[in-house]
C-alpha positions as CSV (number, residue, x, y, z in Angstrom):
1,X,28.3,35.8,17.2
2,X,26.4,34.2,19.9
3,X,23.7,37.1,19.3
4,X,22.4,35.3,15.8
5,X,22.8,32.1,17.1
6,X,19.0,32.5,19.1
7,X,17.0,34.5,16.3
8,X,18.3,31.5,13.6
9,X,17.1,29.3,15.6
10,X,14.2,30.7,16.4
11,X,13.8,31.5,12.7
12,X,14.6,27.7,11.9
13,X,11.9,26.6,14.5
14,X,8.9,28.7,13.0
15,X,9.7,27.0,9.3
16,X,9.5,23.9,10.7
17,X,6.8,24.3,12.7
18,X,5.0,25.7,9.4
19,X,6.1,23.1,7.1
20,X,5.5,20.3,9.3
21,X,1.3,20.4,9.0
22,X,1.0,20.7,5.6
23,X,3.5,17.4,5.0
24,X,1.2,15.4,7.1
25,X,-1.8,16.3,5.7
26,X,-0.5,15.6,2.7
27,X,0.7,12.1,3.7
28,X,-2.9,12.0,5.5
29,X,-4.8,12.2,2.6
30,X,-2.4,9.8,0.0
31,X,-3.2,7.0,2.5
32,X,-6.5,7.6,3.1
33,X,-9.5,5.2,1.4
34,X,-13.2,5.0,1.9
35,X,-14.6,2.8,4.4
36,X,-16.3,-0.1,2.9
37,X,-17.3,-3.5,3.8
38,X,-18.3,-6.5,1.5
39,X,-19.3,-10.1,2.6
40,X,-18.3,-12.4,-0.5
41,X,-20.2,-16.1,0.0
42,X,-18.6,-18.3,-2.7
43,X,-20.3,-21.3,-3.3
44,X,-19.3,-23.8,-6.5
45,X,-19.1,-21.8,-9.6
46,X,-21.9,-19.2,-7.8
47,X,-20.2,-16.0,-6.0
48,X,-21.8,-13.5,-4.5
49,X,-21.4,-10.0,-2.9
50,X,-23.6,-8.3,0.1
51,X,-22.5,-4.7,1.0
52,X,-22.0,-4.6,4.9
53,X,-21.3,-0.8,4.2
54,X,-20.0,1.9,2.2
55,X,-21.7,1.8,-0.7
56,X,-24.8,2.5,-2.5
57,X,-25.9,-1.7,-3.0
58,X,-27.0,-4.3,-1.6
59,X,-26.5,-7.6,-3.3
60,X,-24.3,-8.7,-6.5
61,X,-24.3,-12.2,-8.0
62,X,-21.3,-12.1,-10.3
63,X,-21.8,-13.6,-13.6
64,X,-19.9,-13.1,-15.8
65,X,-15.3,-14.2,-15.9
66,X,-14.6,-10.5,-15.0
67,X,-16.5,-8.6,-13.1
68,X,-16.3,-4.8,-12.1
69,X,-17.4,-3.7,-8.7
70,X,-17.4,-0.1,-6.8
71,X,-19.3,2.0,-4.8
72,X,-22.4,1.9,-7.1
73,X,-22.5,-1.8,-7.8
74,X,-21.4,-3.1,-11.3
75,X,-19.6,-1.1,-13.8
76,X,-19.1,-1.3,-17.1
77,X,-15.7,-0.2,-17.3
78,X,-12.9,1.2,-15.5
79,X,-13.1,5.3,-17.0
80,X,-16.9,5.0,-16.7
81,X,-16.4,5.0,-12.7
82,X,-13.8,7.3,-12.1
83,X,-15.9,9.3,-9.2
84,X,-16.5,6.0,-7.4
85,X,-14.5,6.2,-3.9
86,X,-13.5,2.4,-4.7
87,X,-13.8,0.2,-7.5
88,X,-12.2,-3.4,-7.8
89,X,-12.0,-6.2,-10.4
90,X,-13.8,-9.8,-9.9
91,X,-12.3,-12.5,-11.9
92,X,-12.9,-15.9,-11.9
93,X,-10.3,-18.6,-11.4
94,X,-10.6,-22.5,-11.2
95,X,-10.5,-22.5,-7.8
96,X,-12.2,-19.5,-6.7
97,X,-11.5,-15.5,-7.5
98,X,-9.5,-13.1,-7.7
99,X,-9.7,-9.6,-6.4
100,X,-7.6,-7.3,-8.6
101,X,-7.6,-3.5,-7.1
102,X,-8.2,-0.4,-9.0
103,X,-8.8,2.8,-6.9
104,X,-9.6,3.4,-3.6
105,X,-8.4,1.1,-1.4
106,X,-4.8,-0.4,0.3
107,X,-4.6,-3.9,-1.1
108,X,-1.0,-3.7,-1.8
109,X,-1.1,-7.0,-4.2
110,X,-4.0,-9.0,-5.7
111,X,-6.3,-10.9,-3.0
112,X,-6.8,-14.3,-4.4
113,X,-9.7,-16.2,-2.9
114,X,-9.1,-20.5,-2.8
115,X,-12.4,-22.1,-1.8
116,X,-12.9,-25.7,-2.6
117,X,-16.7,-25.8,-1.6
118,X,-18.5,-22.8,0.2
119,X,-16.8,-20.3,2.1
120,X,-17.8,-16.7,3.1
121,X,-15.7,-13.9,3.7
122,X,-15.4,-10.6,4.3
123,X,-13.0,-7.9,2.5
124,X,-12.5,-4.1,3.1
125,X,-10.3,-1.2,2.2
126,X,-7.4,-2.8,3.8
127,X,-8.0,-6.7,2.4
128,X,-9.4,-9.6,3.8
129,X,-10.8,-8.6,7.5
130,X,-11.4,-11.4,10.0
């Protein structure tokens, strides 16, 4: 009896040891979201977005209630984007916006932005960063 105790553990330890990669690189890979980098300046009804890094533009003056942004600047909808590595909604509120996520980042709810006269800020794959 004592013999098959070693060999099933043994046995037990090479499974695990197999198994154990493949679950983290799957975990790896569910969290993971581009690296981006967006300074927002909102002033009055006039909000605007400068890419810090990460994607492909420079500069977007959001003009319209609703507002589509990803890697590639403005899009026209959400299907039309679906290779972007992130892609978020601008809305306008009364007091500000709203950043509603889409794919490809971490925001766990909706970032809303309160700014009573001019205020910049800068958001990322995780949220707000300060």
């Amino acid at each position: 009896m004592k013999t098959l105790v070693k060999p099933t553990l043994v046995l037990l330890f090479f499974v695990a040891l197999c198994a154990l990669p493949s679950q983290v690189t799957a975990q790896l890979s569910a969290n993971t979201a581009t690296s981006f980098s967006i300074t927002i300046e909102i002033d009055g009804n006039n909000t605007t977005l400068a890419c810090n890094g990460g994607c492909d533009w420079k500069k977007i003056t959001v003009q319209d209630n609703s507002t589509i942004v990803g890697e590639n600047g403005v899009e026209n909808n959400k299907k039309a984007a679906d290779g972007s590595a992130f892609l978020f909604e601008v809305q306008k509120t009364n007091s500000g916006i709203t950043l509603q996520q889409i794919q490809g980042t971490q925001w766990a709810a909706p970032i809303d932005i309160s700014c009573s006269s001019k205020c910049t800020l800068v958001v990322n794959q995780f949220g707000l960063a300060q």
